[in-house]
C-alpha positions as CSV (number, residue, x, y, z in Angstrom):
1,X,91.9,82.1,102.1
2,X,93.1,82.3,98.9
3,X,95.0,85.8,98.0
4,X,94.0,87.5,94.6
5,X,96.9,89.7,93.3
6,X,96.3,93.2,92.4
7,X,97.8,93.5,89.2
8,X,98.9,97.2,88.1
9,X,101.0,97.5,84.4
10,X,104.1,99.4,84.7
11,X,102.4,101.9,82.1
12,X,99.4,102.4,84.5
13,X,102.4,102.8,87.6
14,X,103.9,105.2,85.7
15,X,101.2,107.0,85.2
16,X,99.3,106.7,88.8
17,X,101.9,107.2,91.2
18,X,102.1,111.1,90.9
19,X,98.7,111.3,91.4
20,X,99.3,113.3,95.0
21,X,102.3,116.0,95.8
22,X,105.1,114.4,95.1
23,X,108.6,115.1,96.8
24,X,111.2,118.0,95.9
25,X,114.4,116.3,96.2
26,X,116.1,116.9,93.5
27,X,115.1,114.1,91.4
28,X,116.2,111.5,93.9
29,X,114.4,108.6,95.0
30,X,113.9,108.6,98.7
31,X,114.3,104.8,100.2
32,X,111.8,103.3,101.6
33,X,112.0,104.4,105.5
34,X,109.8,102.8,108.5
35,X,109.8,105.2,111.8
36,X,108.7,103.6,115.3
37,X,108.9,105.0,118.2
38,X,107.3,103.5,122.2
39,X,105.3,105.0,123.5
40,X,105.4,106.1,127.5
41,X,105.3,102.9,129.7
42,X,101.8,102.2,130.6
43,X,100.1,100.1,133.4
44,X,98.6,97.0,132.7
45,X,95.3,97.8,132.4
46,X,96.1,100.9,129.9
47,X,98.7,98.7,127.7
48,X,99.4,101.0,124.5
49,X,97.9,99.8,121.6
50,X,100.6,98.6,119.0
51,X,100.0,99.7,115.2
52,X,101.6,99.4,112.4
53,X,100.7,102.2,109.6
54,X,101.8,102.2,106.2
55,X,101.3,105.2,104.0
56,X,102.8,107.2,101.0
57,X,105.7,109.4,102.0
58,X,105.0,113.0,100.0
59,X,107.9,114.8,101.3
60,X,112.1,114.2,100.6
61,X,112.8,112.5,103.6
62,X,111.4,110.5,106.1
63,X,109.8,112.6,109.2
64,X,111.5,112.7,112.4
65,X,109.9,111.3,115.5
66,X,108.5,114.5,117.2
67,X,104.8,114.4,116.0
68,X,104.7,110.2,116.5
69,X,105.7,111.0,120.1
70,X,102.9,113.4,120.4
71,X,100.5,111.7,119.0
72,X,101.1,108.0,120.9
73,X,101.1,110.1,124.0
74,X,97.4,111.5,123.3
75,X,96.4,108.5,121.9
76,X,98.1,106.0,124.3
77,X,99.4,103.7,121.3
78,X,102.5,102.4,119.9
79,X,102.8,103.8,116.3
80,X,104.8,102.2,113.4
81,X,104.9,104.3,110.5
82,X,106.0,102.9,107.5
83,X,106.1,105.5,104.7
84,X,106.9,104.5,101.0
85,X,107.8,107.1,98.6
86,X,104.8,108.1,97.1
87,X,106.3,107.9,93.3
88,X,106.2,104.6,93.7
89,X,103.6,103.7,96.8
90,X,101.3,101.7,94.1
91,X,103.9,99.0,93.2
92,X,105.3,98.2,96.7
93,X,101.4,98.2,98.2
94,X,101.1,95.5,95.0
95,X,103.8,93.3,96.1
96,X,103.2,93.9,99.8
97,X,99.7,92.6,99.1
98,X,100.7,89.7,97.1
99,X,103.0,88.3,99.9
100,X,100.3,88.6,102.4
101,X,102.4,91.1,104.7
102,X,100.3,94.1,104.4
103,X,99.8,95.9,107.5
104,X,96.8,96.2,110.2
105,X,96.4,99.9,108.7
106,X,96.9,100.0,104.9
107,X,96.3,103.3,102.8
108,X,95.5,103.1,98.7
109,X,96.6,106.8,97.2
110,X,93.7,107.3,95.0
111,X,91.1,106.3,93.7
112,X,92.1,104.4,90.7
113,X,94.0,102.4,93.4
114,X,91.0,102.1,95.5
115,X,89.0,100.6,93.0
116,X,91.6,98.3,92.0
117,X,91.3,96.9,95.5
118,X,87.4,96.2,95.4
119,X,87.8,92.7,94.0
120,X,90.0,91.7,97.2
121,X,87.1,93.7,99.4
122,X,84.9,91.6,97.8
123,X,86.8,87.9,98.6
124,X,86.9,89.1,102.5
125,X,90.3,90.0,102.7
126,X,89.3,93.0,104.4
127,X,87.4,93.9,107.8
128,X,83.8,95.8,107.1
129,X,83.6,98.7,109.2
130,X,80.6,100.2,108.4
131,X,78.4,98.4,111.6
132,X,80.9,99.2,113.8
133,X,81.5,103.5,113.4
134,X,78.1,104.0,115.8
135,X,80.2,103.0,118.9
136,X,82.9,105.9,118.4
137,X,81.5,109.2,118.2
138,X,83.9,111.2,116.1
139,X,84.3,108.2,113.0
140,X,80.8,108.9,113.4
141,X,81.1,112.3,111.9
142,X,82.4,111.3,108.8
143,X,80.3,112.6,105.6
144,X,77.5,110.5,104.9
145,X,78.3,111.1,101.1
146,X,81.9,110.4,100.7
147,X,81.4,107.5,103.2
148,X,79.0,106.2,99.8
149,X,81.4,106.8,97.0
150,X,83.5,104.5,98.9
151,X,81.1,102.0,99.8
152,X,81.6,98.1,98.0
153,X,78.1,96.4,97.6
154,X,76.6,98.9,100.0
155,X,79.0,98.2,102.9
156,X,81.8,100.3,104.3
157,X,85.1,98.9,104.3
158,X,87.6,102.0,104.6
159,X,88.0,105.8,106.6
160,X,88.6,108.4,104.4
161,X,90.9,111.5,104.4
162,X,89.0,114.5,103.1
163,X,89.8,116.4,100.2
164,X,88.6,120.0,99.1
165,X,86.2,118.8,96.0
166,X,86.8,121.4,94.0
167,X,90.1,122.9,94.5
168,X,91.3,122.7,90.7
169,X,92.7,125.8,89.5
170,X,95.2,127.6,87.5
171,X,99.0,128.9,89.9
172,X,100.7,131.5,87.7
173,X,103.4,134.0,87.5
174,X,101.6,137.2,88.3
175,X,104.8,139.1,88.3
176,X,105.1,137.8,84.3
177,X,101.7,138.6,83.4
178,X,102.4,142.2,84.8
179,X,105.3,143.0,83.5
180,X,102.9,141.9,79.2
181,X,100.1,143.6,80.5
182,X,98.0,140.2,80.8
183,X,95.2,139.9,83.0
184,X,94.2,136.9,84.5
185,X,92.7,134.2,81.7
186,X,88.6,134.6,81.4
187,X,88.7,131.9,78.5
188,X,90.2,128.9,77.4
189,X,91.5,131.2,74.4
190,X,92.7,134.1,76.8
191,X,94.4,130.5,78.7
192,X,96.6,130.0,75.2
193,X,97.3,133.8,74.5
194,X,99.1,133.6,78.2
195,X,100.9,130.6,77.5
196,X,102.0,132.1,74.0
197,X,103.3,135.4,75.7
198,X,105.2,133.4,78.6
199,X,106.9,131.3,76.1
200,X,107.4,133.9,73.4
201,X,107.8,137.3,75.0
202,X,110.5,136.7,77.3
203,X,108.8,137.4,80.6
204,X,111.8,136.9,82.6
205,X,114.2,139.6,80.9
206,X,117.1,137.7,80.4
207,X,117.1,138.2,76.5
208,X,117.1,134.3,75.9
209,X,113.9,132.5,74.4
210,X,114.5,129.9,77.5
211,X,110.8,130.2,79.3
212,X,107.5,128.0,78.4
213,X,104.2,128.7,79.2
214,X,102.6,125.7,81.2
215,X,103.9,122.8,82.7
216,X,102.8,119.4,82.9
217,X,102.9,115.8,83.5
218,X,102.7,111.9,82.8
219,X,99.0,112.6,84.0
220,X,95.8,112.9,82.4
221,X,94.0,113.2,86.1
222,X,95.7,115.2,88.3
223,X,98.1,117.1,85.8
224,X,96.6,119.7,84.1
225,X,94.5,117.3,81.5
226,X,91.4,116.5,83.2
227,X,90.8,120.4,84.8
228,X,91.4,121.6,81.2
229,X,88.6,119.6,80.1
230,X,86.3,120.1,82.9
231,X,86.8,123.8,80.9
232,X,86.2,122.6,77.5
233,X,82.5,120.9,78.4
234,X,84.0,117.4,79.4
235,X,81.9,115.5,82.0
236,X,83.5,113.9,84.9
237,X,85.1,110.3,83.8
238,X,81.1,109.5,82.7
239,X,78.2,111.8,81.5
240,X,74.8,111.1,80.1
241,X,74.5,111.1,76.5
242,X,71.2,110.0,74.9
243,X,69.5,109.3,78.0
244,X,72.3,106.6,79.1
245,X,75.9,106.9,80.7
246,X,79.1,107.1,78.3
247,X,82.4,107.4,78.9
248,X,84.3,111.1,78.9
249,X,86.2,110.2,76.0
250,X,83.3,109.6,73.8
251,X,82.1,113.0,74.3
252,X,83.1,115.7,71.0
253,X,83.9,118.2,74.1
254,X,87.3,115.2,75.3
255,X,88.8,114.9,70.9
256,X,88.2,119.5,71.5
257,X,90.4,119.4,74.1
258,X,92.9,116.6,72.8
259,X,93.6,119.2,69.9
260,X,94.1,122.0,72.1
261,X,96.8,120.7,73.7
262,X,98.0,119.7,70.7
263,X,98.0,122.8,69.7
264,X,100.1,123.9,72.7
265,X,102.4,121.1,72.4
266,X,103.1,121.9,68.7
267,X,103.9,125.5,69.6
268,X,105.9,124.5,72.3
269,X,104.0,126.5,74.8
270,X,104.5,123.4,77.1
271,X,106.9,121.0,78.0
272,X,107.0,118.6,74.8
273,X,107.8,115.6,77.2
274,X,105.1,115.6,79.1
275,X,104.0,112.3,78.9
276,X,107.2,111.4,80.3
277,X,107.5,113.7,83.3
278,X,107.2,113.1,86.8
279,X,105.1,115.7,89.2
280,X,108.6,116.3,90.8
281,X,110.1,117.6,87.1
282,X,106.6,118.7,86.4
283,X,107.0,121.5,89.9
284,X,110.7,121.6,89.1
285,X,110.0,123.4,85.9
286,X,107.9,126.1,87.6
287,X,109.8,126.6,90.7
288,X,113.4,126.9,88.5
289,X,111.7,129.6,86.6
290,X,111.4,128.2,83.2
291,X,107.3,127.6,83.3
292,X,104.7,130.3,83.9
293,X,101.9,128.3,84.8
294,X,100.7,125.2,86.7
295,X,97.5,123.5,86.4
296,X,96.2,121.5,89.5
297,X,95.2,121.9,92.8
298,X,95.4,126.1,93.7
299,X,96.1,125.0,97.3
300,X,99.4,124.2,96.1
301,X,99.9,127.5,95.6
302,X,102.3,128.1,99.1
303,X,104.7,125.3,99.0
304,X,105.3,125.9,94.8
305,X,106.0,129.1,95.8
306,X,108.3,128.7,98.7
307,X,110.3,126.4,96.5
308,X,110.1,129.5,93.0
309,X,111.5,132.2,95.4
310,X,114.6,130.4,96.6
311,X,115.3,130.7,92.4
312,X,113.6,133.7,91.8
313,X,113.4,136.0,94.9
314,X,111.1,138.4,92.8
315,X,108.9,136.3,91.9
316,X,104.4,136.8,92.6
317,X,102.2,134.1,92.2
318,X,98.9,134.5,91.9
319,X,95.9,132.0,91.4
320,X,92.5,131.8,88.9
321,X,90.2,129.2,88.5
322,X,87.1,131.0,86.7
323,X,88.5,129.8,82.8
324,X,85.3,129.8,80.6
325,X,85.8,127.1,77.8
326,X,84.2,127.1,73.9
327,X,80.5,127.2,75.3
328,X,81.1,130.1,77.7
329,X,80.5,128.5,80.7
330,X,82.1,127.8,84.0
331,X,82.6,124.7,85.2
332,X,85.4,122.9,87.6
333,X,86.2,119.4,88.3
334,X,84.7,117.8,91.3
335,X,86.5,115.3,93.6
336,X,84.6,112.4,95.4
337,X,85.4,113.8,98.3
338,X,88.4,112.2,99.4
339,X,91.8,112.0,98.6
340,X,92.8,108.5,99.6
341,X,90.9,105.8,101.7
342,X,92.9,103.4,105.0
343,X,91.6,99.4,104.8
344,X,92.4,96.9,107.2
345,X,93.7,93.6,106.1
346,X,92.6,90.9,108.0
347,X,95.6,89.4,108.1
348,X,97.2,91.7,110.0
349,X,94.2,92.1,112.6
350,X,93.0,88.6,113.3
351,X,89.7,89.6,115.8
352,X,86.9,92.3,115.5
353,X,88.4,93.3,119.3
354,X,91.6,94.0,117.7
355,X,90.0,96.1,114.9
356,X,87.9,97.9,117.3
357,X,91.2,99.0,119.3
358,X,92.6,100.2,116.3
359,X,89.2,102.3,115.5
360,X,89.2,103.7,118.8
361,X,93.1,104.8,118.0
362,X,91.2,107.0,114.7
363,X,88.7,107.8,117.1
364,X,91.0,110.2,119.0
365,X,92.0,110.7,115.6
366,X,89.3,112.9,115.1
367,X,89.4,114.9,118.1
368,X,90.4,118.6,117.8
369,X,93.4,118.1,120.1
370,X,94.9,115.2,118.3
371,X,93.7,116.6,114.7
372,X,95.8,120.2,115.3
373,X,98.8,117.6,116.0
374,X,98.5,115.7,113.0
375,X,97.4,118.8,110.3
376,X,99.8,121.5,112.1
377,X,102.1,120.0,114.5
378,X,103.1,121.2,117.8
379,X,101.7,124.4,119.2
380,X,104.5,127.7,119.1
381,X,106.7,125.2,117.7
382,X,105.4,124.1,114.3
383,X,102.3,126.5,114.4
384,X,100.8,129.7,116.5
385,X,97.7,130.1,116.9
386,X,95.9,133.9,115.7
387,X,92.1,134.7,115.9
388,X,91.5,130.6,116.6
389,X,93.5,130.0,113.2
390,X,96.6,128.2,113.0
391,X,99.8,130.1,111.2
392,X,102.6,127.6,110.2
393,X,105.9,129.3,111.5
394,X,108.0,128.1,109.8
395,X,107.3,126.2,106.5
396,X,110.0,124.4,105.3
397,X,110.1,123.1,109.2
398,X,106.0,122.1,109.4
399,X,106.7,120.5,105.6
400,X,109.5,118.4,107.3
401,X,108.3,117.5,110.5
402,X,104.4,117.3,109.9
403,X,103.4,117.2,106.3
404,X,103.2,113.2,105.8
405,X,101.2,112.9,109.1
406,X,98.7,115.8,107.7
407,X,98.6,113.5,104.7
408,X,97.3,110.3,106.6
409,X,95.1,112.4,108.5
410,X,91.2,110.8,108.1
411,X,88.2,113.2,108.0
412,X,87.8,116.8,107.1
413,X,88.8,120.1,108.5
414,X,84.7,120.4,109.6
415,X,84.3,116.9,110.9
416,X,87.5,116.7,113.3
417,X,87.2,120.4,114.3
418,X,90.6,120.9,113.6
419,X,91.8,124.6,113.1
420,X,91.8,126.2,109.6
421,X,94.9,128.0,108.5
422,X,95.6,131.4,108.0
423,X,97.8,132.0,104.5
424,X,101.2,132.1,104.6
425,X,101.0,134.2,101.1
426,X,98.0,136.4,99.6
427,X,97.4,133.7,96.7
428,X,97.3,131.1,99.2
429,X,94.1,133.2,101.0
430,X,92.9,133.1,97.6
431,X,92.7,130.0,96.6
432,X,91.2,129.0,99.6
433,X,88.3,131.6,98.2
434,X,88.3,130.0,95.3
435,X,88.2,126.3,96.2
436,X,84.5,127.2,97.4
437,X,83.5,129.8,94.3
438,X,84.3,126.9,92.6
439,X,81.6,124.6,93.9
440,X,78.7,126.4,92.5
441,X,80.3,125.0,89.1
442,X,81.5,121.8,90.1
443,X,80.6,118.7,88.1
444,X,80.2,115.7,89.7
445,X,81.2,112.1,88.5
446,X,77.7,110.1,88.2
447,X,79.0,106.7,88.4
448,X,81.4,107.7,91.4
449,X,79.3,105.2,94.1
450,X,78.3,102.9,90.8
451,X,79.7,99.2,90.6
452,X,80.3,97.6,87.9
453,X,82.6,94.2,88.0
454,X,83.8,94.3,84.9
455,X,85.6,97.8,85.3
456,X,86.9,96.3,88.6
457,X,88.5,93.4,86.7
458,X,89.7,95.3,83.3
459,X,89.0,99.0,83.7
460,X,92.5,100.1,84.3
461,X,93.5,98.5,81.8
462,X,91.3,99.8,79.8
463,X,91.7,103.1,80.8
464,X,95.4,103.1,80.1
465,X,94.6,102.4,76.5
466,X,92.7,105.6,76.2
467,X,95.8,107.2,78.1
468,X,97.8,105.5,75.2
469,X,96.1,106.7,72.5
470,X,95.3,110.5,74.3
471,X,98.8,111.4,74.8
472,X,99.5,109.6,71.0
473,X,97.1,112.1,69.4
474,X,98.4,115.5,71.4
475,X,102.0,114.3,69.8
476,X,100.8,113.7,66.8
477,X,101.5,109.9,66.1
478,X,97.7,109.2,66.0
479,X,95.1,110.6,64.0
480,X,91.6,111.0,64.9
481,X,90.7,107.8,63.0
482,X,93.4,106.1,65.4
483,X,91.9,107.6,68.1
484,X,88.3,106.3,67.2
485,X,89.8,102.7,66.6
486,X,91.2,102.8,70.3
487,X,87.9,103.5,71.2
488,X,86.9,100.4,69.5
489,X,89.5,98.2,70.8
490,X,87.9,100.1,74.3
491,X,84.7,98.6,73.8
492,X,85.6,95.5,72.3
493,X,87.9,94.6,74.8
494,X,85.4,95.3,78.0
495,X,84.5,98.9,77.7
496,X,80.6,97.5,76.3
497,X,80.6,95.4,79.5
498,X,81.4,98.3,81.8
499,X,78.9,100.9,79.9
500,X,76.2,98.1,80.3
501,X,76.5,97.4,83.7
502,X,76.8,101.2,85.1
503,X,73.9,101.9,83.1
504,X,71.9,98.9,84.7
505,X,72.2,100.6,88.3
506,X,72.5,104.3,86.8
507,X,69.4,105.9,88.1
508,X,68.6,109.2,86.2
């Protein structure tokens, strides 16, 4: 069979690949590192199943072997992890892909990656899964609805790992906001005043105009863009307009928010570089003290803050998500449910028989012995547990040791039964609160389980024009009559195709 190379631009690498946590090392790139360890010998009958497993590596350095043990033991396999720094997981899954080595269990980080991958779903380079989840009871339990927004022609190609849909939210230094008399933002307006006072009224007491209010990144998804606009009236990547479905950035509500931040970029209430700032620089900026503020996912809240007191031993977080925008509604970005999706590349596993071992091996997965393993480590080592919750004991330890296998576990907290987690810090209790306020206002992408072949072929592309010419415009070397020709060039270049075709399987 003939392979069909993925092809991501360096811009749109640049761009993706801090789309989940990213790793505080200092700014160093962490090597590409590949952990296997055997598993217990077995009898002939019960051989361990061998698997190879590669996934994007979200911590400094490679885990050590302690949860792999654990886990081949419960699940009587022989595991092969091969993690790739997630910075750059999108460009060595490209050229792992193009050389036909990929593994039998492949994850994509997002889903810009994910729908990149479609048009090699679509030439059978990958195993359908769908028929085959009734045989194992616990892949069984996977939502119904997320298992659609990742369906390709109807069919089910990939296992999921669950994300909270509408965990977006605003991680800020409470202590600062005490010490002005600020209380937590009710409005996109109130959102500015903050940033102005944290960059402005020397919050930190040093005497030295050295602080800014928010930090950001190279990121118009998961940095602090896209949940800023949620705010401002923005739909989610697509909305209905006239009856039909239009892209976000043809919306007033998208060119509203666009001068916001320019606005804040002018008044240096942010990092001017943003554009060119990784998610590592982007944390680095809250955690060394300089930033007030952090836009993203509130259940961040815990590790930004283990990493802010080592600086600043006084320092209180706090979190808030309820930010009216211009219209004086709430609203708050909606996931689709998942974070990233696993595939399995037929030319790693040659026979459905193989495949089905490898299922079996999720399978156990999702049971709530080999889930507490993978989301919280080993019992009254990594985690205790209190009132049938799990406490981390030590943080930097679970981060270490179990964090990249809690971020290749599939399912959802509700569908493996795995325990929930008591806060390590009040804001982290908090957010968790806040992750399901949230829901009553979240908005939903409408074209999220929509095909369209033409936004397969060209539509990251495309979308890193309109990345282009956003970030030109909040700096200023594009004027709304530049931003209104990219739109053009948008269109003219595939973007009519894309709007036709979603709107010819759109049902309103």
């Amino acid at each position: 069979m003939k392979r069909k190379l993925v092809s991501i631009p360096l811009s749109v690498l640049l761009v993706s690949s801090f789309a989940l946590a990213a790793c505080s090392d200092g700014g160093k790139s962490t090597p590409a590192a590949t952990t296997s360890v055997e598993s217990p010998k077995a009898t002939a009958d019960n051989k361990p199943t061998a698997i190879t497993i590669m996934a994007p590596l979200n911590t400094a350095q490679t885990p050590p072997d302690t949860i792999i043990k654990e886990l081949e033991k419960l699940t009587n396999t022989k595991l092969t992890y091969q993690f790739f720094p997630a910075d750059t997981y999108e460009e060595k899954l490209n050229t792992t892909f193009a050389t036909g080595a990929l593994p039998q269990v492949t994850y994509l980080k997002n889903q810009a990656t994910f729908i990149q991958m479609k048009s090699a779903i679509r030439d059978g380079q990958f195993w359908e899964i769908g028929p085959l989840l009734k045989d194992f009871p616990n892949l069984s339990k996977l939502k119904s609805t997320t298992n659609d927004n990742t369906k390709v022609d109807g069919k089910l190609y990939t296992l999921y790992r669950g994300v909270d849909i509408a965990r977006q939210g605003l991680i800020y230094r409470k202590d600062w906001a005490d010490k002005l008399g600020l209380k937590p933002p009710a409005t996109t307006e109130d959102l500015a005043a903050m940033m102005k006072a944290f960059t402005e009224n020397d919050p930190d007491g040093n005497g030295k105009k050295d602080t800014i209010g928010l930090t950001d990144r190279n990121d118009l998804i998961y940095g602090s863009f896209k949940t800023v606009a949620t705010w401002f009236g923005v739909p989610n990547n697509w909305g209905v307009k006239d009856g039909k479905l239009q892209p976000e950035f043809m919306f007033p509500e998208y060119v509203a928010t666009m001068d916001y931040y320019k606005k804040l970029r002018d008044g240096g209430l942010i990092n001017k570089d943003f554009a060119a700032t990784s998610k590592t620089d982007q944390q680095k900026l809250f955690t060394n003290g300089t930033a007030g503020m952090y836009i993203g996912a509130m259940t961040d809240v815990s590790s930004l803050n283990k990493d802010l007191i080592k600086n600043v031993p006084t320092a209180v977080v706090d979190v808030h998500s309820m930010v009216a925008g211009p219209s004086g509604k709430f609203a708050a970005w909606a996931l689709p449910g998942y974070a990233n999706v696993v595939l399995f590349p037929k030319s790693a596993t040659k026979t459905e028989a193989e495949l089905k071992k490898i299922l079996a091996f999720f399978d156990k997965m999702m049971t709530p012995e080999v889930a507490n393993v993978a989301n919280w480590g080993i019992k009254d080592v990594n985690y205790s547990v209190i009132d049938n919750k799990a406490k981390k004991l030590d943080e930097e330890k679970w981060t270490r040791e179990v964090k990249p296998f809690t971020d290749a576990a599939i399912g959802d907290e509700d569908t493996s039964g795995r325990y929930l987690g008591i806060p390590t810090i009040p804001a982290q209790g908090k957010a968790d609160e806040l992750k399901i306020a949230n829901l009553k206002f979240a908005v939903q992408d409408p074209a999220a389980a929509l095909d369209s072949k033409t936004n397969q072929e060209k539509g990251v592309q495309l979308q890193d024009l309109i990345k282009d010419a956003t970030n030109k415009y909040i700096y200023g070397t594009l004027d709304k009559a530049g931003f209104d020709k990219a739109i053009e060039d948008w269109k003219s270049r595939g973007g009519n195709k894309i709007i036709e075709e979603y709107n010819a399987v759109y049902k309103k």
